[in-house]
C-alpha positions as a LaTeX table, in Angstrom:
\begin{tabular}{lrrr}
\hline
Residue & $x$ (\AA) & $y$ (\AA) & $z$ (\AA) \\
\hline
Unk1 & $-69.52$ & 26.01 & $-15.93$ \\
Unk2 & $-70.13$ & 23.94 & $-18.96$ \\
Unk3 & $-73.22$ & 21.36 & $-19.11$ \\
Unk4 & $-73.71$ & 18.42 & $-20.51$ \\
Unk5 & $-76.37$ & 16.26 & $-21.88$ \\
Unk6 & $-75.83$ & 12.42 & $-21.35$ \\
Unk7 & $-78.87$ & 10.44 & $-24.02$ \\
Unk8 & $-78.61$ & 7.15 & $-24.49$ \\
Unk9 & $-81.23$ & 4.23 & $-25.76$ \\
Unk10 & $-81.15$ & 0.55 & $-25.30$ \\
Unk11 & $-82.42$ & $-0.12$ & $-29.40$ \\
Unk12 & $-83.67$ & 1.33 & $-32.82$ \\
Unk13 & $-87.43$ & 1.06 & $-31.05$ \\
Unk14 & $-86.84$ & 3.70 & $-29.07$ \\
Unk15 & $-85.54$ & 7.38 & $-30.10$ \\
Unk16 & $-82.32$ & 9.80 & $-29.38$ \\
Unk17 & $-84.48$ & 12.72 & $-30.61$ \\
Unk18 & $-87.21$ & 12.25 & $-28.03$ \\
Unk19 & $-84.78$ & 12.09 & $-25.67$ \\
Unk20 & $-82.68$ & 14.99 & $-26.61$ \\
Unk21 & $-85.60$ & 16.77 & $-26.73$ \\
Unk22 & $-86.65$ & 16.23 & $-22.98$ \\
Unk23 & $-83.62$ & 17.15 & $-22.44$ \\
Unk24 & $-83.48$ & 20.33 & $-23.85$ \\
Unk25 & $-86.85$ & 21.30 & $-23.02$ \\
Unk26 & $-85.65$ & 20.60 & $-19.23$ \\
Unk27 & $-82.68$ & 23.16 & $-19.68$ \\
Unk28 & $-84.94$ & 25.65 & $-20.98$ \\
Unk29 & $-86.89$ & 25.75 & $-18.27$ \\
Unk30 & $-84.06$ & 25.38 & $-15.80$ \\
Unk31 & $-82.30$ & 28.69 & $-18.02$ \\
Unk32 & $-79.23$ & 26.54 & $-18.49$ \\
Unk33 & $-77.95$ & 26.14 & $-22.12$ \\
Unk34 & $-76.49$ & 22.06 & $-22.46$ \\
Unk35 & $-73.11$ & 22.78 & $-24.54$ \\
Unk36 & $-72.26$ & 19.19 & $-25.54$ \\
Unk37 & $-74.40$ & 15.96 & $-26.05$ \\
Unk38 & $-73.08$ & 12.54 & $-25.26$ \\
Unk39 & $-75.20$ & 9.96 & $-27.34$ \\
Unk40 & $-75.42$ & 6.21 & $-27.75$ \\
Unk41 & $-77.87$ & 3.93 & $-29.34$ \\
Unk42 & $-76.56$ & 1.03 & $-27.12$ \\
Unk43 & $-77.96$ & $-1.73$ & $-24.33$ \\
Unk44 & $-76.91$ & $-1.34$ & $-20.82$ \\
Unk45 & $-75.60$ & $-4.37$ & $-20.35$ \\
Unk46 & $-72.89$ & $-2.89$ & $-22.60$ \\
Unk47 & $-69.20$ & $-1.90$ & $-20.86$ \\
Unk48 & $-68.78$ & 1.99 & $-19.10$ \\
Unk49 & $-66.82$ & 2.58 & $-22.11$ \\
Unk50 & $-69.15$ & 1.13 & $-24.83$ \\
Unk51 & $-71.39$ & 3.10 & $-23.20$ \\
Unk52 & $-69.52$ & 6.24 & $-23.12$ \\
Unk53 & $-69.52$ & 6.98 & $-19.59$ \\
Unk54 & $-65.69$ & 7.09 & $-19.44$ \\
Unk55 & $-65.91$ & 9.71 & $-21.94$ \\
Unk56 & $-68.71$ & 11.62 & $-20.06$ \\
Unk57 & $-67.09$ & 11.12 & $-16.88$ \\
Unk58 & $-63.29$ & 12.31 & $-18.41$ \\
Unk59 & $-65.46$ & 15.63 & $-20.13$ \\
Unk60 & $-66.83$ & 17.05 & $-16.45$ \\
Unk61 & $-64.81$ & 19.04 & $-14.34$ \\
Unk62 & $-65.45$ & 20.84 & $-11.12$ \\
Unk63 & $-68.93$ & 22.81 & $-11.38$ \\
Unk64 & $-70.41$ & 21.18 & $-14.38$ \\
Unk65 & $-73.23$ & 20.03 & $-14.91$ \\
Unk66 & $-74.68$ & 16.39 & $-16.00$ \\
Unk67 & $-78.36$ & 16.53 & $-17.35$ \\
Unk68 & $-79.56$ & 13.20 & $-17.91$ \\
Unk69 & $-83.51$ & 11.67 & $-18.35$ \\
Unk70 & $-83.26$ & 8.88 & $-14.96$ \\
Unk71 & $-80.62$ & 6.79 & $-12.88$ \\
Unk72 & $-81.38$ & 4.21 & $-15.33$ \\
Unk73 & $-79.69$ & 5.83 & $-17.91$ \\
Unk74 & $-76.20$ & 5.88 & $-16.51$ \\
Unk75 & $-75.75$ & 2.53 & $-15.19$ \\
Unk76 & $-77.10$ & $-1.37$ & $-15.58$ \\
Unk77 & $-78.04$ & $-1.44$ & $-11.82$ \\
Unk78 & $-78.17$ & 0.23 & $-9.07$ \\
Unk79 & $-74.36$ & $-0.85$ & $-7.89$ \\
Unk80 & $-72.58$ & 0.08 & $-10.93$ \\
Unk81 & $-75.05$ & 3.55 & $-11.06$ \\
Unk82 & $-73.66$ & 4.34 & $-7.69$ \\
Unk83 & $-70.25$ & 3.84 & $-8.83$ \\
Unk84 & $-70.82$ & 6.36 & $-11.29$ \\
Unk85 & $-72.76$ & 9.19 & $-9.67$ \\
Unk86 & $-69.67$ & 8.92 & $-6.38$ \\
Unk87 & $-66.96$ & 9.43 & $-9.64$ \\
Unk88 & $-68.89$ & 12.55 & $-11.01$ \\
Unk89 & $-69.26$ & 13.81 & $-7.36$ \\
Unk90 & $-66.05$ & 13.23 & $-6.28$ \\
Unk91 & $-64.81$ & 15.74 & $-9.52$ \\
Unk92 & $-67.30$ & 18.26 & $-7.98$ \\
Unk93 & $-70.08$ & 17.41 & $-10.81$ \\
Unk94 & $-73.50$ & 18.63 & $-10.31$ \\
Unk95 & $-76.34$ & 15.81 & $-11.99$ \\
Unk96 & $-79.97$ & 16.06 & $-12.45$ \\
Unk97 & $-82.32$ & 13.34 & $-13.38$ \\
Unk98 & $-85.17$ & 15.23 & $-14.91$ \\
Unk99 & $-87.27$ & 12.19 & $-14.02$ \\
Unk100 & $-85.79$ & 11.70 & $-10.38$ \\
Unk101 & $-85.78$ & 15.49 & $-9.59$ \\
Unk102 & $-85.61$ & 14.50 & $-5.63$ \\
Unk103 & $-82.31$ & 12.42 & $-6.14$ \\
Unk104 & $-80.60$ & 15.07 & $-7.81$ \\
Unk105 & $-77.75$ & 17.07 & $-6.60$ \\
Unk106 & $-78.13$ & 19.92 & $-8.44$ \\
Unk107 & $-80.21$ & 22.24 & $-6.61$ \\
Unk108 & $-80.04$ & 19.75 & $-3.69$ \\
Unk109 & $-76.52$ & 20.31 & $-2.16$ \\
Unk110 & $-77.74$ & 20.39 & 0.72 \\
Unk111 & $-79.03$ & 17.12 & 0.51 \\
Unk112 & $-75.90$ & 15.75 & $-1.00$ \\
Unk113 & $-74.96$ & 13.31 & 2.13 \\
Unk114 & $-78.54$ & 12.23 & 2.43 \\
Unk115 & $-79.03$ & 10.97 & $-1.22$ \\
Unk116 & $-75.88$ & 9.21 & $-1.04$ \\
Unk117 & $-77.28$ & 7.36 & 1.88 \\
Unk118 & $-80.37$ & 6.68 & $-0.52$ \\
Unk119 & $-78.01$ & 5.44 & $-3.02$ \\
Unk120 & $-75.86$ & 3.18 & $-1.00$ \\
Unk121 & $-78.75$ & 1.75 & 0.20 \\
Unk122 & $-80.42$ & 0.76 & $-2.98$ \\
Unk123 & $-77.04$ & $-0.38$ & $-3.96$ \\
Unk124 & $-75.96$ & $-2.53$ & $-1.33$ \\
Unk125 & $-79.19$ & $-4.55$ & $-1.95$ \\
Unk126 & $-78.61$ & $-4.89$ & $-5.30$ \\
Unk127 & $-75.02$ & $-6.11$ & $-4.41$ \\
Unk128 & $-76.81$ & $-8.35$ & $-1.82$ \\
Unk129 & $-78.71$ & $-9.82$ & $-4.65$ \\
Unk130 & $-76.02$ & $-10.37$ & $-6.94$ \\
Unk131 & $-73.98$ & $-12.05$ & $-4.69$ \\
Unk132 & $-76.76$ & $-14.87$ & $-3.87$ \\
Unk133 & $-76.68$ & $-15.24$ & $-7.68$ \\
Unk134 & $-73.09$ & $-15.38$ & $-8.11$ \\
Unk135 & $-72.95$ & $-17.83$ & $-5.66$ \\
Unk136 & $-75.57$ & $-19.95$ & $-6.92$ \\
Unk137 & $-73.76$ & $-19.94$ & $-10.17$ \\
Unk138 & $-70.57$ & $-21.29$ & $-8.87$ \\
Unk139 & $-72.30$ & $-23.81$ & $-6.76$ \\
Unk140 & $-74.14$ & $-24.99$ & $-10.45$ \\
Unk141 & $-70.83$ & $-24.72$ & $-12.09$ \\
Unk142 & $-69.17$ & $-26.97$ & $-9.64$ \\
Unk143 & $-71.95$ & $-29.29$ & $-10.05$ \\
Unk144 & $-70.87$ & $-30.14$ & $-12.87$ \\
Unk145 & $-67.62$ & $-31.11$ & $-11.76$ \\
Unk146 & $-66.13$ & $-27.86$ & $-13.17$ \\
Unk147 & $-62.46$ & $-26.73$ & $-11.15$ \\
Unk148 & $-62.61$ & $-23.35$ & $-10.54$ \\
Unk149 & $-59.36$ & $-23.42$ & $-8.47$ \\
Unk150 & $-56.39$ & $-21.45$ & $-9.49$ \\
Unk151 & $-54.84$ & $-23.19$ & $-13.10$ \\
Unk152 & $-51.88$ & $-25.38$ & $-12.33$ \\
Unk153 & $-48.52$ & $-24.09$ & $-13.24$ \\
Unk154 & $-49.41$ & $-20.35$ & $-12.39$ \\
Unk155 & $-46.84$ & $-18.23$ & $-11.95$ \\
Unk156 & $-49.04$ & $-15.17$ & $-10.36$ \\
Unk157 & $-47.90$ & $-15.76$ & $-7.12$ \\
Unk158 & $-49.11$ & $-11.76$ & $-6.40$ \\
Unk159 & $-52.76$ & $-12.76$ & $-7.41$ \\
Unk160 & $-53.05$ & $-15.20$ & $-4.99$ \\
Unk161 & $-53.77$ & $-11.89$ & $-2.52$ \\
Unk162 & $-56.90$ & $-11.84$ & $-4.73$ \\
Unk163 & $-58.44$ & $-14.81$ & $-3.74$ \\
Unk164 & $-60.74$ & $-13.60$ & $-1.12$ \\
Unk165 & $-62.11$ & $-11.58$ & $-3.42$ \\
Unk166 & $-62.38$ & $-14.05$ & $-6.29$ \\
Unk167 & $-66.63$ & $-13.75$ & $-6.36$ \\
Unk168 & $-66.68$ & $-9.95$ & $-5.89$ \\
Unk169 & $-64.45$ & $-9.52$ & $-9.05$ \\
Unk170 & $-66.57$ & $-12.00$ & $-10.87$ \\
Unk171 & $-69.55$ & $-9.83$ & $-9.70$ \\
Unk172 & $-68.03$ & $-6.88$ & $-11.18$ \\
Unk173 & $-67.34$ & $-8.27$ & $-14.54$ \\
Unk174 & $-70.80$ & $-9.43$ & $-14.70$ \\
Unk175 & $-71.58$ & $-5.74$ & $-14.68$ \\
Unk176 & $-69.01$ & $-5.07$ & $-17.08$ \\
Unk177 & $-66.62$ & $-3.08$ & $-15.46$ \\
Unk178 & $-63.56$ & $-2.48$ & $-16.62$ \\
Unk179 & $-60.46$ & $-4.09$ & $-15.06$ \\
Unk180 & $-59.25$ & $-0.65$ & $-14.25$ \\
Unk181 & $-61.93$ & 0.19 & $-12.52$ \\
Unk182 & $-62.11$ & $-3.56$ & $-10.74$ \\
Unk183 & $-58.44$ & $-2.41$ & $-9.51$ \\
Unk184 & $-59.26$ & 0.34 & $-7.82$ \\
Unk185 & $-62.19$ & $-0.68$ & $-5.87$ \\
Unk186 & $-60.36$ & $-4.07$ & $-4.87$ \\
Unk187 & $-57.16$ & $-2.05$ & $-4.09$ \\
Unk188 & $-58.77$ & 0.16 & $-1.54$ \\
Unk189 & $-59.27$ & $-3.06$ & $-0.02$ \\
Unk190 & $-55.73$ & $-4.37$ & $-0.12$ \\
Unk191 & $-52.97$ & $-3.33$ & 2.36 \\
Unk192 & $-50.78$ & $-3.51$ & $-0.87$ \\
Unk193 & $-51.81$ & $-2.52$ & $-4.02$ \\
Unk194 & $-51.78$ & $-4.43$ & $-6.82$ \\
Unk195 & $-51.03$ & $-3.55$ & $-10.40$ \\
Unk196 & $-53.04$ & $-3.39$ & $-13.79$ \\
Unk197 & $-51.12$ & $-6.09$ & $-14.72$ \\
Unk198 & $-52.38$ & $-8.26$ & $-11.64$ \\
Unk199 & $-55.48$ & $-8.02$ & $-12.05$ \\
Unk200 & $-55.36$ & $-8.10$ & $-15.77$ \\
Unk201 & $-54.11$ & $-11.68$ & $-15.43$ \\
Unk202 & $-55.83$ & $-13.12$ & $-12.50$ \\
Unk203 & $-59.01$ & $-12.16$ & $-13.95$ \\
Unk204 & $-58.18$ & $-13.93$ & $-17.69$ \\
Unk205 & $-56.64$ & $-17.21$ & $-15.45$ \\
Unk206 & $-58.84$ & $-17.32$ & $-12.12$ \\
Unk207 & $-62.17$ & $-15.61$ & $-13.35$ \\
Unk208 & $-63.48$ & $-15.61$ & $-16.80$ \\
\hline
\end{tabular}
């Protein structure tokens, strides 16, 4: 089992250091030693990738173990934080939030099922809230007399299977999620999967 330390701060004003420091301080008193640090000077409103999590999440395997100060830390919201914690846990990764010791799974397996439920919930309400922004958005933009239809002269005829999900993508790259990770949470909604390609496209013509 290998552990690592995930540290990242929104501006110069505050400091890695102090932060690697809690972190290490926690370890010691948990007797694990962290082997690797992850660090980013970087706001959360950033991408997963900006923000290193794809290279956190692609450096855990089965057994490891993520150290990291609070939720807020990983993700910009609750939704997206979710996202996250159900990749890590799905490779078998143990986290603790030295701040949020009761929502950790580390020490808490048995709890595993119940935090998630604690999770979803938090996140579904933050998905709630998006969406009643979203949608007042669009109903602003169109206002204005703005088309947000589908572009004349497409040719993406396997996009138009993505219209009924046209505000939940828009959600998600308001989060800034990757369109790889857009396609597989849409997909698992589709009777047909779509490719990289598909989305790639209807997001550049339909979305942004």
């Amino acid at each position: 089992m290998k552990t690592i330390g995930y540290v990242r701060v929104s501006s110069d004003k505050q400091d890695l250091n102090k932060q690697r420091h809690l972190l290490l301080e926690h370890a010691q008193k948990i007797q694990v030693v962290i082997n690797e640090f992850i660090e980013i000077e970087i706001s959360s409103r950033k991408t997963v990738t900006e923000r290193k999590i794809d290279q956190l999440i692609s450096s855990l395997d089965h057994g490891d173990l993520l150290i990291v100060a609070e939720l807020s830390r990983l993700g910009r919201n609750m939704f997206e934080t979710l996202g996250i914690i159900n990749q890590l846990l799905e490779k078998g990764v143990l986290i603790d939030f030295i701040r949020q010791p009761e929502l950790s799974t580390y020490r808490n397996s048995h709890h595993v099922k119940l935090l998630l439920a604690i999770y979803s919930y938090f996140a579904d309400s933050e998905r709630e809230f998006i969406s009643i922004r979203t949608k007042q958005g669009l109903e602003a933009v169109k206002a204005k007399g703005v088309k947000l239809g589908r572009p004349k002269g497409s040719k993406n005829k396997k996009g138009r299977a993505l219209d009924p999900f046209r505000e939940q993508i828009l959600e998600y790259q308001q989060m800034g999620l990757p369109v790889a990770s857009i396609m597989k949470i849409v997909n698992n909604q589709l009777e047909e999967k779509l490719s990289y390609n598909t989305f790639k496209i209807f997001i550049s013509q339909y979305v942004n």
